[in-house]
N, C-alpha and C positions, 0 to 999 in steps of 0.2 A: 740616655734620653729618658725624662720623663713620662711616665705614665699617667692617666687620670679617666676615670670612667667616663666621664661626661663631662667635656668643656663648652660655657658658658661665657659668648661674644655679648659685651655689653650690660651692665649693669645699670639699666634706668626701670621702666614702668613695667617689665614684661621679665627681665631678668633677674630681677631679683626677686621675684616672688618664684620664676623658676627654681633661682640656686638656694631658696627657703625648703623648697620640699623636695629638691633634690638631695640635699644634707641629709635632712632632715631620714632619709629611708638609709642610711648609711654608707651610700657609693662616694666615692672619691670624686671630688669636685673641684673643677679650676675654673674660677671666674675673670674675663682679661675686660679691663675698662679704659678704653683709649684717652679720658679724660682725666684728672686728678682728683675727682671724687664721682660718687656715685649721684645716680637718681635722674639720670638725663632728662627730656623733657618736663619733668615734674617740679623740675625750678620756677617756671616759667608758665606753666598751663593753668589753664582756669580748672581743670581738675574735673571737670562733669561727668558723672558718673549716672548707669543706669542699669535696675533691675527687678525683677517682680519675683514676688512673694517672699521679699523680707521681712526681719522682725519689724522694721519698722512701718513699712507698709500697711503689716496687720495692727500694729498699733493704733494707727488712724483708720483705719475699720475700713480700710482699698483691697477688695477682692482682686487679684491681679495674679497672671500665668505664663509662664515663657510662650505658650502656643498665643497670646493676644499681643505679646509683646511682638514675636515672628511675625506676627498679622498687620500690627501697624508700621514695624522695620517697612515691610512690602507692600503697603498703602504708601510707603511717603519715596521709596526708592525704585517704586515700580517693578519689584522683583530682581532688580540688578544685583542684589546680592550672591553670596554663595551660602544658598539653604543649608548644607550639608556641613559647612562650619557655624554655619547660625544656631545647628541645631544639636552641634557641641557645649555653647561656651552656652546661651538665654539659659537654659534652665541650671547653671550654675552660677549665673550672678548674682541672684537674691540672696543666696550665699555669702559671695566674695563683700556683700555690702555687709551683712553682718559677720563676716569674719575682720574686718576694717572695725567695728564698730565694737567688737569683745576683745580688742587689741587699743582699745582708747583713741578711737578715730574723734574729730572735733567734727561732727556734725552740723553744718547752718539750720538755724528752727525753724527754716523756709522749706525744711523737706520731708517727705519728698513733694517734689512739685512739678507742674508741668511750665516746660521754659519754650520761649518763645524766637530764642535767638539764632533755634534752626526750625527747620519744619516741627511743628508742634504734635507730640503724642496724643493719644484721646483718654490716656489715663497718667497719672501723676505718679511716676515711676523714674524720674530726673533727681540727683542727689550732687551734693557736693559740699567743700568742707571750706569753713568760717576760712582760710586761708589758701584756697584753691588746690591746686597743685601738689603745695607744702603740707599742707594738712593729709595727703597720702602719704608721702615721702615723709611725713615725721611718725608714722608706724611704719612703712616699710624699711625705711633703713634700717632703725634701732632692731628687728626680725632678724633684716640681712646680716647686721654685724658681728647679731649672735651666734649665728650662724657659721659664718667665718672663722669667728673662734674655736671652731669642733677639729676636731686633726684630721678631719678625712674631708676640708674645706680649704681652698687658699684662693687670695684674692693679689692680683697684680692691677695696681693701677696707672694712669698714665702708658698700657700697653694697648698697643696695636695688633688686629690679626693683619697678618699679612697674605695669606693664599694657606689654600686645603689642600691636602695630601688625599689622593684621590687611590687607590689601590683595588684593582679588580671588581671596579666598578663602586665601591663604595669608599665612605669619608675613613681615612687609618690616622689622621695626625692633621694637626696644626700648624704654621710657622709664625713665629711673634715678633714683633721689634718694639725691645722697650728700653728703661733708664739701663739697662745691663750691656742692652745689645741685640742683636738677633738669635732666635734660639728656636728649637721646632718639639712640640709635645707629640704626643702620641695618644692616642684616645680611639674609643668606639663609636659614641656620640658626639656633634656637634650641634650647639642650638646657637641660630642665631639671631640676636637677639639686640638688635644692632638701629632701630628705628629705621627713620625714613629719608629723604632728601632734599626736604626744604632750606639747607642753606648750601646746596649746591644746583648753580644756574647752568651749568650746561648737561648736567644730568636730567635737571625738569625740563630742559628744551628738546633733549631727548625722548624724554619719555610723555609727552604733551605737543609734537606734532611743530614746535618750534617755540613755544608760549615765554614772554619774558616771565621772570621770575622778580614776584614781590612779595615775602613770605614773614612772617614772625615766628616763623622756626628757629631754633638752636640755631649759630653758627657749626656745631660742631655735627650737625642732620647733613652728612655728606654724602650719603648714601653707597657708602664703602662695603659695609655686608652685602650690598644688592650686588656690587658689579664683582664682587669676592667670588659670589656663590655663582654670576651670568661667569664670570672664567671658568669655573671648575662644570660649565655643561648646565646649570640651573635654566629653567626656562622662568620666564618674566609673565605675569597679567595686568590688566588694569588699566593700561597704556591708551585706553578709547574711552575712559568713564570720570575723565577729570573734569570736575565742577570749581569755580572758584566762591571764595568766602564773599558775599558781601557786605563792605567793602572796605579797604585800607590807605592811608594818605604815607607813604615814604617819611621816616623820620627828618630824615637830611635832603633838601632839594637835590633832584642827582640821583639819590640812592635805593634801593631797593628793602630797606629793613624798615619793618612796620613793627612800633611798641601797640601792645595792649592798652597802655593808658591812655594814647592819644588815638584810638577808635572813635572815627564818629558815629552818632547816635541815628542808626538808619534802618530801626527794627522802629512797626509804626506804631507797636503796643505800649513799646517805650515813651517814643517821640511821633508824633504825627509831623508828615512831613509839612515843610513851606516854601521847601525847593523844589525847582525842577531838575532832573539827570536826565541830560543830556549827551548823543555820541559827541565823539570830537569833530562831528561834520554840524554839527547843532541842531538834529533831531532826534525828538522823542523816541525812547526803545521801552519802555518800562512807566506800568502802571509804580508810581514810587510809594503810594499806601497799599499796594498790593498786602493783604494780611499773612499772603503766602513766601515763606521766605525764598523755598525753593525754586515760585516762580519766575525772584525777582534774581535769582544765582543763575537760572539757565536762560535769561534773555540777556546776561552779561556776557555770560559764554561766550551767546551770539554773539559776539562783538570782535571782531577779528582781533585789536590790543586791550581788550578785556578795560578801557578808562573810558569816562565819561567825567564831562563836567558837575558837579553841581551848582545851580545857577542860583541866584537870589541877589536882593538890591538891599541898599542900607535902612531900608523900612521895617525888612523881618528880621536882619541882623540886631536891628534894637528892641523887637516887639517879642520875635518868636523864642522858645529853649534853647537853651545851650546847644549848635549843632556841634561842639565840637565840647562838650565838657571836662573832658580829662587833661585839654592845653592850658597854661598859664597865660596871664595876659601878658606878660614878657614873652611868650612864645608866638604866641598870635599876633602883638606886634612886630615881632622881629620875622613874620615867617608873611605878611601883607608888605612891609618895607622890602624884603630883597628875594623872596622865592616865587620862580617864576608860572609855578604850579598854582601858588595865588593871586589873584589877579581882578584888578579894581580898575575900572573902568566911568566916563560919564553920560559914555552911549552906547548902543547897539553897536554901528560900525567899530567903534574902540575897542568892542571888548572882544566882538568877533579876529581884531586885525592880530589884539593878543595873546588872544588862544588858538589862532587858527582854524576855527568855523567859519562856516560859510555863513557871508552876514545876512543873505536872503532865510535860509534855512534857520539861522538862529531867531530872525525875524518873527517869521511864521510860526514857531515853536510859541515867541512867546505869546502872539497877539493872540495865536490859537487857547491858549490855556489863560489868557485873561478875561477874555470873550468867555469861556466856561464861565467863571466866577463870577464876571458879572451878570451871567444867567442862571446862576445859583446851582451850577452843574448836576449831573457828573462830566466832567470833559471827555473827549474822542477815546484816550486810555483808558476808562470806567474809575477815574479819582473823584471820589468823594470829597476829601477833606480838601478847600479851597477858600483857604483863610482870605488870603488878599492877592491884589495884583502883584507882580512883578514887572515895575516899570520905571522904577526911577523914581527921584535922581540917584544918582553911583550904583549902578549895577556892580555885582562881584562874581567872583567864580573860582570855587576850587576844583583840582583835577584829582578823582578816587581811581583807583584800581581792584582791580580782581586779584585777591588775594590768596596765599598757601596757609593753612592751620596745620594741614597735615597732607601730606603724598598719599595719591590714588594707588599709581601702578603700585607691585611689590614682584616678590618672589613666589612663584606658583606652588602652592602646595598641595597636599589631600587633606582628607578628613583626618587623620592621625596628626596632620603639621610634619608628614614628611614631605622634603622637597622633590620636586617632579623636572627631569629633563623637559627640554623642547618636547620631545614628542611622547610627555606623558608618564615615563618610566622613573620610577622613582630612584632617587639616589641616597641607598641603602646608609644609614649613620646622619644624614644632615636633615636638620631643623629647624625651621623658623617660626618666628613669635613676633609679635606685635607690630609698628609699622613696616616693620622689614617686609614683610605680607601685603602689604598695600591695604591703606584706608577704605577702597571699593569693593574689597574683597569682605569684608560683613556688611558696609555701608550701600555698594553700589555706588548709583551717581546720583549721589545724596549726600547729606549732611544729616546722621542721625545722632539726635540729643543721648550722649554717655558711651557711643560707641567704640571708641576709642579706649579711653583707660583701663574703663570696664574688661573689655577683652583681652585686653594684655593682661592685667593682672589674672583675671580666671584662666585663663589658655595658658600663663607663665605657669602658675602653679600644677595646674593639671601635667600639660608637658611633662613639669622636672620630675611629677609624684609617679608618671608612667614609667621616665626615663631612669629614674633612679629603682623602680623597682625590678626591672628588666636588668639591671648591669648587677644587684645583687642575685636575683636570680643564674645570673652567667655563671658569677663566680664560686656561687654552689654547687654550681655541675661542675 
């Protein structure tokens, strides 16, 4: 059987900068990637990153410190976070941004900046690269591969873990199933390093109190390291601080998978709105120019199936921005023709009978919010912006959801990223990194601009630089 200092689940945002500086100190290294290539979510992510007191930061003359950064984290999450990891990784990612940057990161000249498309910082410490995602993963890989190549490095891909060997209370071994077969390593360290669970639905109904799942996650975000590490005794958090994205339209009528590019434009610094959101009983929940994004994520919450109509008539459709700019006009034809989530109507009762709202309450909604406008508002929800009526003729309405970026709950850890039993006690050899850990656990029940990538990568590498220096220190003794 196999031996290896430190085995390394999952090669995407968090792992591979682990198994970078875990080589890197010369411990024996096995990295198993259930996919056929590396970089997991970083295919696909918009990549936002965030950190203070970079070179770059200083370059634009932005005084800025992990303690202000901590400061507005817990102005915009309410302190929901967990400080004690917060105050691991902040004051290393001004770093992690210029170690991305002295490795040929593609920088956008928009940065850093302050972004708008979650609750907004009070200082311009938001970064991200001319190709999102990709633009991490085109330095982290080429790092990772070099890395590979060192003989105290191996990489299996297209492998699965499959359960931990658990020995006298701590992690002794692995078991794997891969293109070979099943086979079982043997290790002192495990980190797992395995993301979150946004493209498995009965895992986030699980772990979110019942909530359908609409998510623009990986398919392959099945949240297998979580229920790996909940078998072998892991205790779980996070399970009460899920907030959804707002908001997302289902690619496919029917289905649950939301692209990127067909987001509608529903941040008001962007787009000022000229709909009304409405529940699916057809009353207002939400100031919809609210400037606050996180106001307008936790009155969705409210909403026991997290959808709401957006309402509007074929007068803003031809006057107002693009609500839906990333669709083709062959898409939004074919999606007004036969999906039932769009829906066109030439009156009130019609559109009520089509969507399912009550047509008294759809009623009242609208008359209430045209009567604002024609008294030059603010309406009942404190909206300002009240371009025009919504009255006809051809009323429309699409159906949005509350949406997954990334999974709340995770696997419960300490301050080291060891993992913690149910009741607290750590389980001596196992480790986790990045969403495996759950998004709430630096975020809270928030949505904080760069908190994500940012953290995997500083916490992946810190991790491995810990974890590799302890197993050569072992083997000295």
């Amino acid at each position: 059987m196999e031996r290896y200092d430190i085995v390394i689940v999952g090669a995407g945002t968090a792992g591979m900068p682990c198994a970078i500086e875990a080589v890197a100190t010369g411990a024996r290294v096995l990295v198993v990637e259930a996919e056929p290539q590396v970089g997991g979510t970083l295919h696909v992510s918009l990549g936002q990153m965030s950190g203070a007191g970079s070179e770059l930061q200083r370059a634009h003359g932005i005084a800025d410190s992990a303690e202000a950064h901590l400061a507005d984290i817990e102005r915009i999450n309410r302190g929901t976070g967990r400080r004690e990891i917060l105050e691991v990784t902040l004051p290393r990612q001004g770093a992690t941004i210029d170690w991305l940057m002295e490795n040929g990161f593609d920088m956008d000249p928009a940065c850093p900046a302050i972004l708008h498309l979650h609750e907004a910082y009070r200082e311009a410490r938001t970064y991200w690269g001319v190709e999102g995602g990709v633009s991490v993963l085109k330095v982290t890989r080429p790092l990772f591969e070099a890395a590979m190549t060192r003989p105290n490095a191996e990489l299996r891909l297209s492998t699965r873990a499959t359960g931990l060997r658990i020995e006298d209370g701590r992690v002794r071994g692995l078991t794997l199933e891969g293109p070979e077969g099943a086979s079982e390593v043997r290790t002192g360290a495990v980190v797992l390093a395995t993301g979150g669970y946004g493209g498995n639905a009965k895992l986030f109904a699980r772990m979110t109190g019942g909530r359908a799942l609409y998510t623009a996650a990986m398919p392959g975000s099945d949240g297998s390291g979580i229920e790996m590490a909940e078998a072998a005794g892991a205790g779980l958090r996070g399970q009460d601080l899920f907030l959804p994205t707002y908001a997302g339209i289902p690619h496919e009528a029917g289905g649950n998978r939301i692209v990127w590019r067909q987001m509608p434009s529903l941040t008001p610094q962007v787009r000022q709105p000229w709909e009304l959101h409405l529940a699916t009983d057809g009353a207002r929940f939400v100031r919809e120019d609210d400037p606050s994004v996180d106001n307008r994520e936790h009155a969705l919450n409210g909403l026991s199936d997290m959808a709401f109509w957006c309402v509007f008539d074929d007068a803003v459709l031809a006057e107002a921005p693009p609500l839906l700019p990333g669709w083709t006009e062959e898409e939004l034809s074919e999606a007004w023709a036969r999906r039932d989530d769009f829906v066109s109507a030439p009156d009130i009762a019609t559109l009520a009978a089509r969507t399912g709202m009550d047509p008294s309450i759809l009623g009242q909604s609208l008359c209430t919010y045209n009567r604002a406008v024609a008294d030059g508002g603010p309406d009942r929800m404190g909206r300002t912006h009240l371009p025009r009526a919504i009255r006809g003729p051809g009323l429309r309405a699409i159906r949005m959801r509350g949406m997954v970026l990334k999974t709340p709950a995770g696997i419960d850890v300490d301050e080291t990223l060891t993992v913690r039993r149910a009741d607290g006690t750590p389980i001596e050899g196992l480790h986790a990194v990045g969403e495996a850990i759950g998004g709430s656990t630096l975020s809270g029940r928030g949505f904080i601009s760069g908190m994500s990538v940012t953290p995997a990568l500083t916490l992946g590498r810190w991790l491995g630089q810990r974890l590799g220096v302890a197993a050569m220190e072992t083997t000295a003794e």
